[in-house]
Every structure is written in C-alpha cells, then in structure tokens.
N, C-alpha and C positions, 0 to 999 in steps of 0.2 A: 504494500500500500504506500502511495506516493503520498507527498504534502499535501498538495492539490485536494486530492479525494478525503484524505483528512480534515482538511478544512471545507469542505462542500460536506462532510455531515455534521461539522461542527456548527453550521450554518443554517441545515435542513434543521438540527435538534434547536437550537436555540431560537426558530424561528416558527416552531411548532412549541417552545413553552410560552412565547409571547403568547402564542395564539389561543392554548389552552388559559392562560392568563383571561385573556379577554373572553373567556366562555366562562372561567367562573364570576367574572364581573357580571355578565352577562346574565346569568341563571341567577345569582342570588343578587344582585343590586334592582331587576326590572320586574316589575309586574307582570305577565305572558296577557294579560286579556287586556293591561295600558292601550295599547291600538291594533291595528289590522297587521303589522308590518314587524313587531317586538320579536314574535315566535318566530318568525320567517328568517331573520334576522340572525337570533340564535343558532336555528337548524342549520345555515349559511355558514355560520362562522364553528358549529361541531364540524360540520363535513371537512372544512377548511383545517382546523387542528389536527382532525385525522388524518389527511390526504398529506399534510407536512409531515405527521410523525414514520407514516409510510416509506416515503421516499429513502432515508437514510436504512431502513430495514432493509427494505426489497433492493438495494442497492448492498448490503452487506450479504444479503443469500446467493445474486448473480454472482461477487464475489466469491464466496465460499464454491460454489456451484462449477466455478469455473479454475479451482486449485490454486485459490489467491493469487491470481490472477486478475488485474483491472484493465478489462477490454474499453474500445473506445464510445463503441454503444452503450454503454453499463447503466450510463448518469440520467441520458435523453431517456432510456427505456423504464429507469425507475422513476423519474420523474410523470412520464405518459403513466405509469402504471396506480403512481401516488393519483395521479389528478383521477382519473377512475374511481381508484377509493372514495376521492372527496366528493366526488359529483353523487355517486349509488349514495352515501352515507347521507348526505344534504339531501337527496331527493326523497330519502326514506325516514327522516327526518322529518322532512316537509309531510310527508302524508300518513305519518302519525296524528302530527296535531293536528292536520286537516280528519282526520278520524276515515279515512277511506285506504289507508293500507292492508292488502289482502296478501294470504298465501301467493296466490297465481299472479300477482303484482307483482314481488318478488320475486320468484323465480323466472317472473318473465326479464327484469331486468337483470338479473345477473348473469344468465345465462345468455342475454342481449349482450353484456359487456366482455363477457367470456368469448364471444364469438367474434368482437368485432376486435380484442386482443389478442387471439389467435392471428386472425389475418393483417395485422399490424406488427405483430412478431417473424414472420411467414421468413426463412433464411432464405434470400434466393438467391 
C-alpha cells in the first residue's frame, strides 16, 4: 500500500465521521414531522454516511482480493460501488418514512443495482 491510497482512506474515513456527525445532529437536534423536507433530508444524508464509510472498505477487500496488491481501477471502482450503497441506502431510507417500502421493492432494487454492477464491472 502506497501513501497515496493511505491517505484517500484516510480521507474517505474522516469524511464519513463528519458525515455520520451531521446525522446525529440531525436525528437528535430536529423534529422528523418540523416540515415536509427534515426526514428527507436525514435519509439523504444516512445514505450519504454510509456510501462514505463504504468506499475505504470495498477498496480495502479489492485490495486484499487482489494479494495487496493496489491496481489502478481499485479507487474509481470502490468509489462507483460506495455511491450504490449511498443511493439503495437513501432511497430505502426515503420509503421507510414514506411508509411504502415493501419486500418486492427491495429486492427489486438490489438486484437492479446488482445487475447494473455486474455490467459496469464487465473485464473486457
């Protein structure tokens, strides 16, 4: 592991406890029913915590994965892969408190997301 890569998780981690930061301000400083937009908001910025603490993970198992080894797609790939997380995690999020998340909702996204990172992984 180079300096470089050292300091892009040093980066991704400290830039996911800000974020985690601002989610417990979030949940415990705001009322959820204050206005239309508070919950929204919140579920925005979980997905956004999660999708940062991803990144420096799923870039440490390509790693691993690859006999420590840091290839040059490693970063761009864990990063597409964090932002996936953040996007499912915020959309399912959002349709919690919207009270309309169902089994078949879920598995339809994930396996949505599943498919469309296979073909974006695709070596050719």
């Amino acid at each position: 592991m180079e300096a470089k890569d050292r300091l892009g998780n040093f980066i991704f981690i400290g830039a996911a406890l800000i974020a985690w930061l601002a989610v417990v301000q979030i949940v415990t400083a705001t009322y959820p029913r204050a206005s239309a937009t508070t919950d929204l908001v919140g579920a925005g910025m979980i997905g956004l915590a999660c999708g940062l603490t991803a990144v420096p993970l799923l870039w440490l198992l390509m790693f691993t994965r690859h006999r420590r080894i840091a290839l040059l797609g490693d970063w761009s790939r864990a990063i597409r892969r964090g932002a996936w997380v953040a996007a499912v995690v915020a959309l399912f999020a959002a349709l919690r408190i919207q009270a309309v998340l169902s089994l078949p909702i879920a598995v339809f996204v994930v396996v949505l997301v599943i498919m469309a990172e296979i073909a974006l992984s695709a070596e050719r």
